[in-house]
N, C-alpha and C positions, 0 to 999 in steps of 0.2 A: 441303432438306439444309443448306439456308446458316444456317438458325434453329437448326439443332441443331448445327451450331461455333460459331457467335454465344452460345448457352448456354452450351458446354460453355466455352468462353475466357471467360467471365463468373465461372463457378463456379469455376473454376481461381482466376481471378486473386482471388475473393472467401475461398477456401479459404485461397491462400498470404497471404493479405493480414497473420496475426497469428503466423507462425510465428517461433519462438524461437532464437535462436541458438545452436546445443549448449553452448557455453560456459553461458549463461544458463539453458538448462536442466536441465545440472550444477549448478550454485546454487541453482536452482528444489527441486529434488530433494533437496538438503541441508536447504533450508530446512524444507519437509514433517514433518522429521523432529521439529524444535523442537518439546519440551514446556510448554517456558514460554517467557514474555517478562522479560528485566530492566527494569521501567517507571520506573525510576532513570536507566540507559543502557542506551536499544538499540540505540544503536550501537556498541557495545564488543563485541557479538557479532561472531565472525568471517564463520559466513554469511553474516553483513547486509552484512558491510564488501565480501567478496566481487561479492556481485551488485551494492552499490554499485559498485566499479570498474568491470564489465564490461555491465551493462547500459544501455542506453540509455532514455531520456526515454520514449520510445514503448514501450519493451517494460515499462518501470514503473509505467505508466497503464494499459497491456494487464494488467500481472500487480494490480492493485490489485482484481480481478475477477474473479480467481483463486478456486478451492475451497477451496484452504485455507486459514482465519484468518490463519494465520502470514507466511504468504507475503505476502496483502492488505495486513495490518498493515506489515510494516516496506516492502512499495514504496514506501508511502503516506508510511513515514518518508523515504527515499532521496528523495523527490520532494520532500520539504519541505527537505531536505537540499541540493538541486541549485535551491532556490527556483524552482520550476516556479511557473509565473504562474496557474497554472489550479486549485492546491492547494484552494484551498476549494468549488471545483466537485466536486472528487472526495471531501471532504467531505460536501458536501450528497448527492449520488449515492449514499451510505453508511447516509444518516439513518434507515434501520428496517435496516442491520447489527445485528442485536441475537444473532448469534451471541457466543460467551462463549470467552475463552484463558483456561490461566491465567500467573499472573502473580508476580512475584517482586520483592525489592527487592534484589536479592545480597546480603541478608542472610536473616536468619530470615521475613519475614512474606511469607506466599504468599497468594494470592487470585486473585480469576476477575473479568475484564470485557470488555463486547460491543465490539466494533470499533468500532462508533461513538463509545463514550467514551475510546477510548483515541486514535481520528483526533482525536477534538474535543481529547482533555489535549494531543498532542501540537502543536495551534495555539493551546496558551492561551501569550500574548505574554508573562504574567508570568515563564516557565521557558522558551520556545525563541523566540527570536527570528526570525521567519522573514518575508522581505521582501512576502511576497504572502500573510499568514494574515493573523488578524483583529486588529484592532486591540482595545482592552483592553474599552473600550463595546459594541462588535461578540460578542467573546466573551462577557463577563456576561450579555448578552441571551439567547443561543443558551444557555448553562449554563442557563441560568433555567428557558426551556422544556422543557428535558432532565427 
């Protein structure tokens, strides 16, 4: 009998271990709805800015992992945003993301591209400066292979 509270308190604690803060998953829920990305500024969106305030480091790494592109896509900006030391880990964890958003310039030209190019544009050093991405030798290599 003592095996199966020992489980059962194991699965419990392993079950709550990634739940969401309702706040955070009101913003989750908004986000979802995103048909494009602005790959100009995606942080100008209000969702983004949204679960920016309110979600925390762990829940941004949790949601980077998410089902849907959108959501993935801008944790991943938030984190680079909150220069998370672990950004380019969550990068490489990414590298056959080759699901496809689309995409916008808030202007006329629209287009589609897979998570993985949009983690990788979002650490190239020559456009966001981000204290734990790649340095600019680091980056050109990684684009190359791309």
């Amino acid at each position: 009998m003592k095996e199966y509270v020992l489980v059962f308190l194991i699965l419990t604690f392993i079950s709550c271990g990634n739940k969401l803060d309702s706040k955070v998953e009101n913003a989750v829920n908004i986000l979802i709805e995103e048909t494009s990305i602005n790959t100009t500024f995606p942080e100008g969106n209000e969702a983004y800015k949204n679960l920016f305030r309110i979600a925390t480091i762990e829940d941004l790494v949790y949601l980077t992992d998410n089902e849907n592109p959108y959501v993935r896509y801008y944790s991943f900006i938030a984190l680079r945003e909150k220069n998370y030391p672990k950004i380019k880990e969550i990068f490489f964890s990414h590298k056959n993301d080759t699901e496809t958003i689309n995409t916008d310039n808030g202007a006329c030209l629209k287009g589609f591209y897979s998570i993985k190019d949009l983690m990788l544009w979002a650490l190239d050093p020559e456009y966001h400066s981000s204290k734990f991405g790649f340095s600019q030798s680091e980056y050109d290599k990684i684009s190359k292979q791309e």
